[in-house]
N, CA and C atoms as an extended XYZ file, in Angstrom:
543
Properties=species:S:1:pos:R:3:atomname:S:1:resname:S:1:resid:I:1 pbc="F F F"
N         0.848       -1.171        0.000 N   UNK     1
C         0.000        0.000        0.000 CA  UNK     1
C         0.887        1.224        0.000 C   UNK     1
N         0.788        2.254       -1.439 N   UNK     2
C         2.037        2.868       -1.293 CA  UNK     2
C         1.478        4.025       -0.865 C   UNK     2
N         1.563        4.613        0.427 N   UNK     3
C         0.743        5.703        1.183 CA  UNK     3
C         2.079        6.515        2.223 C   UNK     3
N         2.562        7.054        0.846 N   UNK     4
C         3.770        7.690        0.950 CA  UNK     4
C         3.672        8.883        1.726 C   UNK     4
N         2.685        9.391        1.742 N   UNK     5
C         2.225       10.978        1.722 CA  UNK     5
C         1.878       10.847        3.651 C   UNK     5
N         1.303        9.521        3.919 N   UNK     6
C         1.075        9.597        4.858 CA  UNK     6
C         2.101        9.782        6.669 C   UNK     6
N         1.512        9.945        7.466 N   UNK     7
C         2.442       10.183        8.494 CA  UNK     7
C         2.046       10.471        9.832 C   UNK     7
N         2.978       10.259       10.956 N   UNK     8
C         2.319       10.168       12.223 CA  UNK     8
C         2.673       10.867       12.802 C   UNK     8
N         1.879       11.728       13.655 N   UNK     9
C         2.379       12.591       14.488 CA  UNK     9
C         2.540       12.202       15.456 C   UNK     9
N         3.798       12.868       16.581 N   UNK    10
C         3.987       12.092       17.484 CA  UNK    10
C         3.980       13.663       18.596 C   UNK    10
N         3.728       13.420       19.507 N   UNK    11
C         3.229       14.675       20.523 CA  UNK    11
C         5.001       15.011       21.486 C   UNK    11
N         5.152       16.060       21.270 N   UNK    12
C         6.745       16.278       21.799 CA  UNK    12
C         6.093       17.141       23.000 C   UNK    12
N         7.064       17.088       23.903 N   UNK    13
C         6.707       17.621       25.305 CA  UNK    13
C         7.194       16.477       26.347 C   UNK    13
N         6.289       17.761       27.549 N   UNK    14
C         5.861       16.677       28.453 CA  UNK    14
C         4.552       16.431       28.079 C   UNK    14
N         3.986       15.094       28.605 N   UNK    15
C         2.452       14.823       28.712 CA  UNK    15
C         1.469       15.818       29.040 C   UNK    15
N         1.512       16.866       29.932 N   UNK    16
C         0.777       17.827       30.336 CA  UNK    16
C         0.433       18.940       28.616 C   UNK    16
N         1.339       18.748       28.402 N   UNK    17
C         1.126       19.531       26.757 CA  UNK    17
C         0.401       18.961       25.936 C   UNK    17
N         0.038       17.859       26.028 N   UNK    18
C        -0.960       16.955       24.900 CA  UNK    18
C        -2.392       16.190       25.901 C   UNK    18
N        -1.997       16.121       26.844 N   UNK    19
C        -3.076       15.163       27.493 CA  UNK    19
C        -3.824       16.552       28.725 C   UNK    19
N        -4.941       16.611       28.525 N   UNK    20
C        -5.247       18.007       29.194 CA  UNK    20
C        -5.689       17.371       30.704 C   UNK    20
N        -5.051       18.505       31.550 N   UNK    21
C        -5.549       17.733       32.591 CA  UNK    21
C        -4.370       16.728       33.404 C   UNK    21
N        -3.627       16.173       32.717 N   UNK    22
C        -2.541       15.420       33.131 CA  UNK    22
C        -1.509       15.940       33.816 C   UNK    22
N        -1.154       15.187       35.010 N   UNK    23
C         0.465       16.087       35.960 CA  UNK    23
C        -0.152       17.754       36.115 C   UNK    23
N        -1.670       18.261       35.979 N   UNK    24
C        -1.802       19.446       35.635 CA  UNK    24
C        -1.848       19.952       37.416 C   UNK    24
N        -1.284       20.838       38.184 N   UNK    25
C        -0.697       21.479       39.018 CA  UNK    25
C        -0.583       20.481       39.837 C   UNK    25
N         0.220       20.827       41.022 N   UNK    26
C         0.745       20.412       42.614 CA  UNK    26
C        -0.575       19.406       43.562 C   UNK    26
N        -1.236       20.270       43.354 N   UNK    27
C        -2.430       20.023       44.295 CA  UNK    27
C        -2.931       19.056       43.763 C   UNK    27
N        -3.487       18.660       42.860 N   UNK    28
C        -4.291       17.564       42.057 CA  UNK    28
C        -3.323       16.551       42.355 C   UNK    28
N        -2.412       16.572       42.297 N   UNK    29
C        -1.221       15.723       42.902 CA  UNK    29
C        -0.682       15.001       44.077 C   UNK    29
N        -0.858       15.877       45.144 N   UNK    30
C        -0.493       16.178       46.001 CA  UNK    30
C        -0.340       14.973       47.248 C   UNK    30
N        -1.556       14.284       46.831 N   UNK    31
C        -1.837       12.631       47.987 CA  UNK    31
C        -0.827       11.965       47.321 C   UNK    31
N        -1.030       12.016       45.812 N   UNK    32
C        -0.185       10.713       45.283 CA  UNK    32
C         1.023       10.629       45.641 C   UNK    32
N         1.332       11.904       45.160 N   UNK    33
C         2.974       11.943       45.537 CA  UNK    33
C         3.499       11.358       46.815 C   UNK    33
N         2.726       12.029       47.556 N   UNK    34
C         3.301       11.621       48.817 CA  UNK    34
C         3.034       10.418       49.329 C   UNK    34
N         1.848        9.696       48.600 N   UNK    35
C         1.869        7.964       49.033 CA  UNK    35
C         2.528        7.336       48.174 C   UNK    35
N         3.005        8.018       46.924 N   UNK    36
C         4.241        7.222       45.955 CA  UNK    36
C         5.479        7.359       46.735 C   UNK    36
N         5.886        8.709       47.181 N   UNK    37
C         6.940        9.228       48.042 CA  UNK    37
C         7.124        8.239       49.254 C   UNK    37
N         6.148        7.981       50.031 N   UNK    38
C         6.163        6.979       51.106 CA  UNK    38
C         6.550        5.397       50.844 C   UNK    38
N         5.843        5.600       49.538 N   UNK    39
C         5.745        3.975       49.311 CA  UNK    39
C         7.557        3.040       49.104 C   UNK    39
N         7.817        4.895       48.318 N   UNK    40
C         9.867        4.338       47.743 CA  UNK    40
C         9.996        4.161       49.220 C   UNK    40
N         9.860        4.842       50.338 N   UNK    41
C        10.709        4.924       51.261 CA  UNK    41
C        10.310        3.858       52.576 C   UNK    41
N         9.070        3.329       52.212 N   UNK    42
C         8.886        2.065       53.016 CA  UNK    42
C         9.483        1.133       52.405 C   UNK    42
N         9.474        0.807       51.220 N   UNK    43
C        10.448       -0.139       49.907 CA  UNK    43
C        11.947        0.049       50.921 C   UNK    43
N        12.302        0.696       50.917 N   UNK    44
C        14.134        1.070       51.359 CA  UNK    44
C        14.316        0.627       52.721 C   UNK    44
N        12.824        0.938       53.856 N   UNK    45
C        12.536        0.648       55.225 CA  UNK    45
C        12.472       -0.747       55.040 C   UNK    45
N        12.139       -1.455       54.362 N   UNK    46
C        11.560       -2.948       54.737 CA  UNK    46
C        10.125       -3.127       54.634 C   UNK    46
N         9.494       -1.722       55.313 N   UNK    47
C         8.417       -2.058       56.164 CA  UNK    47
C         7.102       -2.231       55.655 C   UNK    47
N         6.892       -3.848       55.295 N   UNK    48
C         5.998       -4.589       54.874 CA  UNK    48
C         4.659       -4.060       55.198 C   UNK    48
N         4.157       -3.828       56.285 N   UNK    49
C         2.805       -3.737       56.057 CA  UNK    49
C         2.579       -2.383       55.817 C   UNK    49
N         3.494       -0.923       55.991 N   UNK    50
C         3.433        0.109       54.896 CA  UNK    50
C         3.586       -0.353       54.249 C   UNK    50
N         4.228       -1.086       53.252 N   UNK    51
C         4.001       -1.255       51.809 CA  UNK    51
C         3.017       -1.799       51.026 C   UNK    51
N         2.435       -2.509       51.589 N   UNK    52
C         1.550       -3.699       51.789 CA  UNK    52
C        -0.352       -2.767       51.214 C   UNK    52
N        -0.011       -1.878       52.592 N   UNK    53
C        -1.105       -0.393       52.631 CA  UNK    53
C        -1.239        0.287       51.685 C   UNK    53
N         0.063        0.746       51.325 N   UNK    54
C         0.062        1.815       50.463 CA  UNK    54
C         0.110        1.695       49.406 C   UNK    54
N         0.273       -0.030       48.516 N   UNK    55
C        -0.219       -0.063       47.521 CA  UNK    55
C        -1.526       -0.654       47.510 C   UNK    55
N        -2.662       -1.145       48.790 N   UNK    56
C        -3.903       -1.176       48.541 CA  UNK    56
C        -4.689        0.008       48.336 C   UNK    56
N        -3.338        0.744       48.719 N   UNK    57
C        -4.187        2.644       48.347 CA  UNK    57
C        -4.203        3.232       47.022 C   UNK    57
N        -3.094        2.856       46.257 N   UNK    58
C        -2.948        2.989       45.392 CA  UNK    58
C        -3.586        2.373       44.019 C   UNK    58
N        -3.794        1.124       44.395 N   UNK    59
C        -5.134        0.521       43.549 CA  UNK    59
C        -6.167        0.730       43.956 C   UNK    59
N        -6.687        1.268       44.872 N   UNK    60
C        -8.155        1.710       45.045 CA  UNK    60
C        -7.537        2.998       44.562 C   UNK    60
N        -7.215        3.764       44.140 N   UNK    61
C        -6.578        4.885       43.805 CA  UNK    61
C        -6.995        4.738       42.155 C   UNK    61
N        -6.345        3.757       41.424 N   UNK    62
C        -6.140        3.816       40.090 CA  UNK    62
C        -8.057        3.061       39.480 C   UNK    62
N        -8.300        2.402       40.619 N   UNK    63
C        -9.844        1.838       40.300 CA  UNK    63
C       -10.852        2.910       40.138 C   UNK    63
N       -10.999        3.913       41.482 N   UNK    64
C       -11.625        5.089       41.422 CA  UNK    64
C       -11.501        5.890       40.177 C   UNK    64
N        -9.786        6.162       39.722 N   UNK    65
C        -9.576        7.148       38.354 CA  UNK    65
C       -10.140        6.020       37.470 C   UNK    65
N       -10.595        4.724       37.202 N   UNK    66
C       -10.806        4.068       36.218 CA  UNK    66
C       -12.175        4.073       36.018 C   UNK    66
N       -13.130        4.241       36.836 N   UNK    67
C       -14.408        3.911       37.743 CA  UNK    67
C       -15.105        5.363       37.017 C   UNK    67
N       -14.017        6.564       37.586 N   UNK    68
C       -14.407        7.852       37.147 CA  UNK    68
C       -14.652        8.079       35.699 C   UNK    68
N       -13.570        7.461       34.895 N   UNK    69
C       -13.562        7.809       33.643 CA  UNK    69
C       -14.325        7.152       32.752 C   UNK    69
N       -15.398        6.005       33.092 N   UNK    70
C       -16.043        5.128       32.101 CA  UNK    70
C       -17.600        5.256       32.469 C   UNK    70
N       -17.643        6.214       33.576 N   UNK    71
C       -18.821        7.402       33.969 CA  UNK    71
C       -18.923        8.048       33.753 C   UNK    71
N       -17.979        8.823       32.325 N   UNK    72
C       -18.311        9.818       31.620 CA  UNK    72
C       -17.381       11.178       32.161 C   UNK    72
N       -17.064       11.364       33.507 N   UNK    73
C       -15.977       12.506       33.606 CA  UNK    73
C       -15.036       12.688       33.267 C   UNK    73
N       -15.006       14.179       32.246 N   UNK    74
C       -13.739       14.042       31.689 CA  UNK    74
C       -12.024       13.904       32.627 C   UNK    74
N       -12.290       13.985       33.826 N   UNK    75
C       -10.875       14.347       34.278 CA  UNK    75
C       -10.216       13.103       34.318 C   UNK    75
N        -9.148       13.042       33.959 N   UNK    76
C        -8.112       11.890       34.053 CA  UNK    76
C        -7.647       11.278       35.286 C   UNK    76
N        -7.786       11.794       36.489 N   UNK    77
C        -7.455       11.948       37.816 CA  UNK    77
C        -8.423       12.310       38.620 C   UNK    77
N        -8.794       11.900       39.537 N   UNK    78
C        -9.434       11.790       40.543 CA  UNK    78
C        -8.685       12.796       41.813 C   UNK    78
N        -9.451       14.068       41.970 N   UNK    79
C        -8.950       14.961       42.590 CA  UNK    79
C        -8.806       14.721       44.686 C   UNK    79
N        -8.042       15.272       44.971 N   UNK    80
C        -8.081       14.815       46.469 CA  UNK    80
C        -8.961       14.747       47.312 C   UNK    80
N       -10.297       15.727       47.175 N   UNK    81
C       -11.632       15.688       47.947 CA  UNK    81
C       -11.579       13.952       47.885 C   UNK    81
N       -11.491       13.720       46.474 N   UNK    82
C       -12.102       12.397       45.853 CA  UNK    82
C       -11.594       11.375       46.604 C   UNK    82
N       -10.077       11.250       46.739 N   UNK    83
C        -9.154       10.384       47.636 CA  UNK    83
C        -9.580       10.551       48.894 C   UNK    83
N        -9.975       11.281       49.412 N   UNK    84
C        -9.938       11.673       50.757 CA  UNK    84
C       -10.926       10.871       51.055 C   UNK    84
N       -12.554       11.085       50.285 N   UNK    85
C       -13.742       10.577       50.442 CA  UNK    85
C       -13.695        8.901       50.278 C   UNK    85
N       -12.082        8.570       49.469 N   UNK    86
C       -12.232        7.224       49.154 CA  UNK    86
C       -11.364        6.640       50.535 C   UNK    86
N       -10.390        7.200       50.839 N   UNK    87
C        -9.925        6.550       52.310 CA  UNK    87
C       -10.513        6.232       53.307 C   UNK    87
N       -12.163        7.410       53.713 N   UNK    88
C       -12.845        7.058       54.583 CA  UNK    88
C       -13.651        5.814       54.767 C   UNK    88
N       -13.875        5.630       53.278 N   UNK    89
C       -14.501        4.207       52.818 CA  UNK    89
C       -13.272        3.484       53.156 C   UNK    89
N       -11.872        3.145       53.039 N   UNK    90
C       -11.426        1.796       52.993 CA  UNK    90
C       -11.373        2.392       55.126 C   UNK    90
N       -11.181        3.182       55.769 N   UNK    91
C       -11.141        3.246       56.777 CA  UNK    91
C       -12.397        2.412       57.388 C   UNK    91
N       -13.856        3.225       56.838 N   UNK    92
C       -15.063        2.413       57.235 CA  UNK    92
C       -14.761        1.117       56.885 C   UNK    92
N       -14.867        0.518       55.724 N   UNK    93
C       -14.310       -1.252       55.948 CA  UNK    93
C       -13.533       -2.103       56.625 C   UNK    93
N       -12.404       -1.174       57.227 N   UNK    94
C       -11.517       -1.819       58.305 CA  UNK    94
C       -12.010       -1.722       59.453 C   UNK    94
N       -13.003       -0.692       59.635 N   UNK    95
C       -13.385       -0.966       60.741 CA  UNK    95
C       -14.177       -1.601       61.397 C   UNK    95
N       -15.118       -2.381       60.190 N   UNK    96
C       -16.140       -3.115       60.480 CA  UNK    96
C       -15.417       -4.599       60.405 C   UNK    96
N       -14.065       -4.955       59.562 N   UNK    97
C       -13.101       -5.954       59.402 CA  UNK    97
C       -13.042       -6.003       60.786 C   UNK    97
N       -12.580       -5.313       61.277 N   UNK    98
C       -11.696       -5.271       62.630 CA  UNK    98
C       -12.803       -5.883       63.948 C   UNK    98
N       -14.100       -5.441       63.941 N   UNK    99
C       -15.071       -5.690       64.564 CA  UNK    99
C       -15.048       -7.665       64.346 C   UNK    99
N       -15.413       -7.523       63.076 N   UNK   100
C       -15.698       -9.422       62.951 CA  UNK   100
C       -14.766       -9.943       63.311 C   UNK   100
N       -13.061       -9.716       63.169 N   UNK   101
C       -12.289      -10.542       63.526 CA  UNK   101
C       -11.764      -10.341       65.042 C   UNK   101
N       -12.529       -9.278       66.187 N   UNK   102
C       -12.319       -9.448       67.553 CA  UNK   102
C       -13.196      -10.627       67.892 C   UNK   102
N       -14.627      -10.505       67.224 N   UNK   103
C       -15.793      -11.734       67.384 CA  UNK   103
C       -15.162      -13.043       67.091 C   UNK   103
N       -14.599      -12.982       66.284 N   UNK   104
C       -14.395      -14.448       65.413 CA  UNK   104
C       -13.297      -14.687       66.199 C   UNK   104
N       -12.410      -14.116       67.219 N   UNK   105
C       -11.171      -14.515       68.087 CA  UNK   105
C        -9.961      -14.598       67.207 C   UNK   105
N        -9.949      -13.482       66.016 N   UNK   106
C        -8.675      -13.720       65.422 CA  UNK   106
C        -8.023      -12.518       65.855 C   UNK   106
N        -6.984      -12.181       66.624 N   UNK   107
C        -6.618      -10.785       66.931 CA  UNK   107
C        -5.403      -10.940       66.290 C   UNK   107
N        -4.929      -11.525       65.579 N   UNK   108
C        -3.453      -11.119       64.698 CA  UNK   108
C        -3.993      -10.373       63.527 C   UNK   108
N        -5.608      -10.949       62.680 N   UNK   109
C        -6.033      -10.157       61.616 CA  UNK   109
C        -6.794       -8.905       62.597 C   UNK   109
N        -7.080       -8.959       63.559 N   UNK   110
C        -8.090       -7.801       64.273 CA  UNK   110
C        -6.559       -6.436       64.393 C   UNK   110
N        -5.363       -6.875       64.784 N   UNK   111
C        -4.135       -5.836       64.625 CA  UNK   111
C        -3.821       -5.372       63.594 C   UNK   111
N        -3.822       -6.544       62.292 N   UNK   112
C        -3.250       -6.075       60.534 CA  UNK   112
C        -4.265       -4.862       60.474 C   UNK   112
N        -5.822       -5.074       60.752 N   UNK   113
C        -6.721       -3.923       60.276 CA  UNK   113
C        -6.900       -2.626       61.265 C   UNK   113
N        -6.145       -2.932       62.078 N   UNK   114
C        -5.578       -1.473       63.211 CA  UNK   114
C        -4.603       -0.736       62.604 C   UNK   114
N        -3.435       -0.994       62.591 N   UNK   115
C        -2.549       -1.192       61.500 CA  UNK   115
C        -3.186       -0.164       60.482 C   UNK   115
N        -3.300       -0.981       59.478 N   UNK   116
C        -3.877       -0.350       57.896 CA  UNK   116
C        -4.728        0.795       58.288 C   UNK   116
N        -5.568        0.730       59.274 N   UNK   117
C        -6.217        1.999       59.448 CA  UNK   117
C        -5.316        3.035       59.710 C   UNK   117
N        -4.547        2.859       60.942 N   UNK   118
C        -3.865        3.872       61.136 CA  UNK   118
C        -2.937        4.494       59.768 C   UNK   118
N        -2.364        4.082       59.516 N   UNK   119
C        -1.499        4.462       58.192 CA  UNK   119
C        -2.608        5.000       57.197 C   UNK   119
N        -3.831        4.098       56.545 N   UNK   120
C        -4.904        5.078       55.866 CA  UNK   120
C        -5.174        6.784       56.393 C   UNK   120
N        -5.381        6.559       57.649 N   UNK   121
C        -5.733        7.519       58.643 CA  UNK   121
C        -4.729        8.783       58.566 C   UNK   121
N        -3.509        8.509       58.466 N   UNK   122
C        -2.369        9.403       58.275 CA  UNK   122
C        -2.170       10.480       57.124 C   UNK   122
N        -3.361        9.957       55.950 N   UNK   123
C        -3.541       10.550       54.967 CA  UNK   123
C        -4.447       11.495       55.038 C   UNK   123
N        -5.181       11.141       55.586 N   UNK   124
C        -6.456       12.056       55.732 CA  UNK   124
C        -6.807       13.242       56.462 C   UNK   124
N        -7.585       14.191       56.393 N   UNK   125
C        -7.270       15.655       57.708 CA  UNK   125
C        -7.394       14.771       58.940 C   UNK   125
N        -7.193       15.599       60.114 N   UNK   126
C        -7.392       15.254       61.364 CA  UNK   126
C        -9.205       15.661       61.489 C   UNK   126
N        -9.552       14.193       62.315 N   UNK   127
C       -10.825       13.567       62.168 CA  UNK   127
C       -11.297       14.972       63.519 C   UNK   127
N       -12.886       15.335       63.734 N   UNK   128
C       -12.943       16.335       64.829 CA  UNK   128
C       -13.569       15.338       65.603 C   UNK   128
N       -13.305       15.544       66.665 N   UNK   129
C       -13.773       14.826       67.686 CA  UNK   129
C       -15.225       15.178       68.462 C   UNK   129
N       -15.823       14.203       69.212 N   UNK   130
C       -17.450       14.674       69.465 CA  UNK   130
C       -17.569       15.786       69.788 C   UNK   130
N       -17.078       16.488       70.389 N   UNK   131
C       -17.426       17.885       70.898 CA  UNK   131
C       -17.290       18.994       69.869 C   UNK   131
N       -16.575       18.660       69.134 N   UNK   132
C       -15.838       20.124       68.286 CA  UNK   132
C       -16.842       19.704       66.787 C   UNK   132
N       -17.203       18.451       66.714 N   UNK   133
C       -18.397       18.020       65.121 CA  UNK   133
C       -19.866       18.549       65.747 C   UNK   133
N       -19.441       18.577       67.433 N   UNK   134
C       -21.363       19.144       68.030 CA  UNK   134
C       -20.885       20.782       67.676 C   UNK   134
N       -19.825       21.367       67.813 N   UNK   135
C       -19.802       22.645       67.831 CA  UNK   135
C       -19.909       23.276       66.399 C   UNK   135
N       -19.236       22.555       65.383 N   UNK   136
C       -19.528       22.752       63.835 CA  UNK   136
C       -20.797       22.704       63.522 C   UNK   136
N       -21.547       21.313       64.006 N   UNK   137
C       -22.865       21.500       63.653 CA  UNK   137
C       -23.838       22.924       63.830 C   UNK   137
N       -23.429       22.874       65.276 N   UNK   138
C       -24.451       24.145       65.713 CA  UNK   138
C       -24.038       25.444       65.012 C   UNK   138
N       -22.484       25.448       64.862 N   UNK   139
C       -22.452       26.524       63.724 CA  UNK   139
C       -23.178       26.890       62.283 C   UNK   139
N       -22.738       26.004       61.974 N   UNK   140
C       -23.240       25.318       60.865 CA  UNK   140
C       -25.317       25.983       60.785 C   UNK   140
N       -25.829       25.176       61.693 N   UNK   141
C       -27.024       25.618       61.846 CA  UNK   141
C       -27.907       27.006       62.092 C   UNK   141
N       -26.504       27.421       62.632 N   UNK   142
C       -26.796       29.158       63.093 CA  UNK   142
C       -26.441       29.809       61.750 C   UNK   142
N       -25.691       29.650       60.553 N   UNK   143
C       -25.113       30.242       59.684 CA  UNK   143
C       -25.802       30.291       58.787 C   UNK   143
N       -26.622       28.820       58.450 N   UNK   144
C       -28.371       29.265       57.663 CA  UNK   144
C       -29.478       29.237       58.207 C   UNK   144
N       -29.233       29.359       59.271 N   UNK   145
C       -30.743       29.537       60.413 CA  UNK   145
C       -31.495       28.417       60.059 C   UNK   145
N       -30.997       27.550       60.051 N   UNK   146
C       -32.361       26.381       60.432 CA  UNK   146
C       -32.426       25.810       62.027 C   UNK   146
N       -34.215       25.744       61.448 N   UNK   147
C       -35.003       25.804       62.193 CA  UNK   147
C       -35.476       24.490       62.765 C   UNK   147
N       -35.620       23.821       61.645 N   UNK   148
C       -36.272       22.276       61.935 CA  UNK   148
C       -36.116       21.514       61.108 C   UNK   148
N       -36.148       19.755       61.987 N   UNK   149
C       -35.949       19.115       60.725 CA  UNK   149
C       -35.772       18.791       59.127 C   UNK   149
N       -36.410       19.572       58.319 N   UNK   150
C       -36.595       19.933       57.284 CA  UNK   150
C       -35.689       20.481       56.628 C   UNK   150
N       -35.079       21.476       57.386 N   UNK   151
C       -33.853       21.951       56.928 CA  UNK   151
C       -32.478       21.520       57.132 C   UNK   151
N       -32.441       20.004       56.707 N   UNK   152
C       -31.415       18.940       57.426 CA  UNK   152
C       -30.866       18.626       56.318 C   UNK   152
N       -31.564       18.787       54.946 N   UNK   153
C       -30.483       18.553       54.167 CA  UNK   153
C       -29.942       19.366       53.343 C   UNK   153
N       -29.930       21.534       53.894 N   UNK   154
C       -29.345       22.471       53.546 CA  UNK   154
C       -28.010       22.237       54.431 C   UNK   154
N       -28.566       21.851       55.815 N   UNK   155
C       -27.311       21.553       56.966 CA  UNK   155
C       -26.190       20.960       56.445 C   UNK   155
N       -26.958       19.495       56.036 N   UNK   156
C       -25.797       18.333       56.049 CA  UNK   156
C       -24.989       18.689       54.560 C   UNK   156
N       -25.431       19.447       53.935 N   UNK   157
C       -24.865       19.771       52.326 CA  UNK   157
C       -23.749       20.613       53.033 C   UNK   157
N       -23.934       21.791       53.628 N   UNK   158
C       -22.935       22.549       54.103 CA  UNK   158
C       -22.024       21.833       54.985 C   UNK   158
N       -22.507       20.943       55.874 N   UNK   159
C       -21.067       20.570       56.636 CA  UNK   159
C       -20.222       19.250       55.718 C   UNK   159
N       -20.799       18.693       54.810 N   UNK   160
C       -20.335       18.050       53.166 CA  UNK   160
C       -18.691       19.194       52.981 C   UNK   160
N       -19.426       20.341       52.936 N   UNK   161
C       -19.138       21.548       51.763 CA  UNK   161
C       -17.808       22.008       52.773 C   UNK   161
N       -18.161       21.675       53.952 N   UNK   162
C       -16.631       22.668       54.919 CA  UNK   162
C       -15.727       21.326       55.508 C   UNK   162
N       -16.630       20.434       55.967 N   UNK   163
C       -16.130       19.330       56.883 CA  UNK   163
C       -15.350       18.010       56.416 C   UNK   163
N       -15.880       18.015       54.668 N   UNK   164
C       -15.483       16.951       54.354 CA  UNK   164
C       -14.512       15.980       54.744 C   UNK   164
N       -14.223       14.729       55.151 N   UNK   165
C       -13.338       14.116       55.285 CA  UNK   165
C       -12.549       14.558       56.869 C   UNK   165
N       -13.558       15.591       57.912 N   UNK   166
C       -13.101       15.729       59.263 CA  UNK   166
C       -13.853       14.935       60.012 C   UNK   166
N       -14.952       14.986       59.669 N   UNK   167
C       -16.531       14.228       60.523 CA  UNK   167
C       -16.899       13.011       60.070 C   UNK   167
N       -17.385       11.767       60.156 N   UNK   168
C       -18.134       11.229       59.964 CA  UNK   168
C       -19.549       11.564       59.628 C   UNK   168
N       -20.071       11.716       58.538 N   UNK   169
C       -21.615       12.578       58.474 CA  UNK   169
C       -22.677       11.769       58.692 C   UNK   169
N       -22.669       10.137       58.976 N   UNK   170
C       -23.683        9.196       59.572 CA  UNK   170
C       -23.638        9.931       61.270 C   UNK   170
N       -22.700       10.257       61.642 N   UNK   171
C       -22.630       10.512       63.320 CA  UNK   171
C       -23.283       12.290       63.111 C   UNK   171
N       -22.965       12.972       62.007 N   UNK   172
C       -23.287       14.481       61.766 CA  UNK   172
C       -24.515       14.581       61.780 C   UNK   172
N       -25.255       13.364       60.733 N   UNK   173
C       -26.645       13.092       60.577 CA  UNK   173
C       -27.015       12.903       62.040 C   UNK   173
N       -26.368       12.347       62.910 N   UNK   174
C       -27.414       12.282       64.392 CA  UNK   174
C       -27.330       13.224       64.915 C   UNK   174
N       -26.405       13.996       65.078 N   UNK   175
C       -25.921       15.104       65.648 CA  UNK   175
C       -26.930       16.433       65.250 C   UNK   175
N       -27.329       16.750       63.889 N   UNK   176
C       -27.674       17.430       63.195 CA  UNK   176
C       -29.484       17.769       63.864 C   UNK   176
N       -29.985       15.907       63.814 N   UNK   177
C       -31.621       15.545       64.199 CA  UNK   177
C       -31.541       15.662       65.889 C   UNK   177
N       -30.466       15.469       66.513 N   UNK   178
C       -30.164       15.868       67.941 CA  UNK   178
C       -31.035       17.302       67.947 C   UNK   178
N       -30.027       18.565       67.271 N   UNK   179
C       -29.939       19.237       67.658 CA  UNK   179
C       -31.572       20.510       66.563 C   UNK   179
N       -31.504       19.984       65.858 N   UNK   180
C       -32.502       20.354       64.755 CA  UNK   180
C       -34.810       19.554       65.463 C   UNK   180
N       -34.567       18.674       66.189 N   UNK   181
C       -35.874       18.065       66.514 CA  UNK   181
C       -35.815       18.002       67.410 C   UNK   181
């Protein structure tokens, strides 16, 4: 096939110049790095069950960006709200892990999922504790004046919108009907 004329372009750069969105600033970045960053330096430590962690983070990491993109969003990357919201989930699963295997009398797997939490946990903001998620709430409530129940899911959108990834919002949700009924 004599298709002389024809020819391929090949994209010179870095990736950020052709792939939009890609390596595109610090911040969008910012978890990975530092659980890639961790991960070389548990590799060099030995230390197996960081490593162990931090690449179950990292494939729930690359599943989410895979998950994201065949749902139609264009972004290539899964931004840190996103990570953040996804750690709490593997946190919530360890913690309910951790529950069955005190029942079931296995406490060597009831430690691995202490463990993994904590290190998940290390990623994430610092969690607020009962008093200071009752004091957000009530802020929170005073800041759009609600009144009553009803207005529970202007509340819980806003403490979404400030709190993300500090509170638990199943415990916010009680907190919220506590203080709202």
């Amino acid at each position: 096939m004599g298709e002389e004329g024809a020819s391929v372009k090949v994209a010179l750069g870095p990736p950020s110049s052709y792939l939009p969105g890609f390596h595109k600033g610090i911040d969008s970045m910012s978890l990975r790095a530092k659980i890639n960053d961790d991960l070389k330096t548990a590799m060099k430590a030995g230390d197996k069950r960081r490593i162990s962690t931090l690449r179950l983070m990292n494939a729930a990491i690359k599943d989410k960006d895979i998950n994201s993109r065949t749902d139609g969003h264009d972004s290539l990357l899964t931004a840190d709200p996103g990570l953040i919201d996804l750690f709490a989930k593997m946190v919530k699963q360890r913690q309910e892990s951790l529950g069955m295997y005190e029942q079931g009398g296995r406490p060597e797997l009831a430690q691995q999922e202490r463990e993994e939490m904590e290190i998940i946990q290390s990623y994430m903001p610092k969690q607020l504790s009962d008093d200071e998620a009752k004091k957000a709430v009530a802020a929170v409530i005073a800041a759009i004046g609600a009144s009553s129940v009803k207005d529970m899911g202007k509340v819980m959108a806003e403490l979404k919108a400030k709190y993300a990834g500090q509170m638990d919002m199943a415990k916010a949700g009680g907190i919220v009907k506590g203080l709202l009924g």
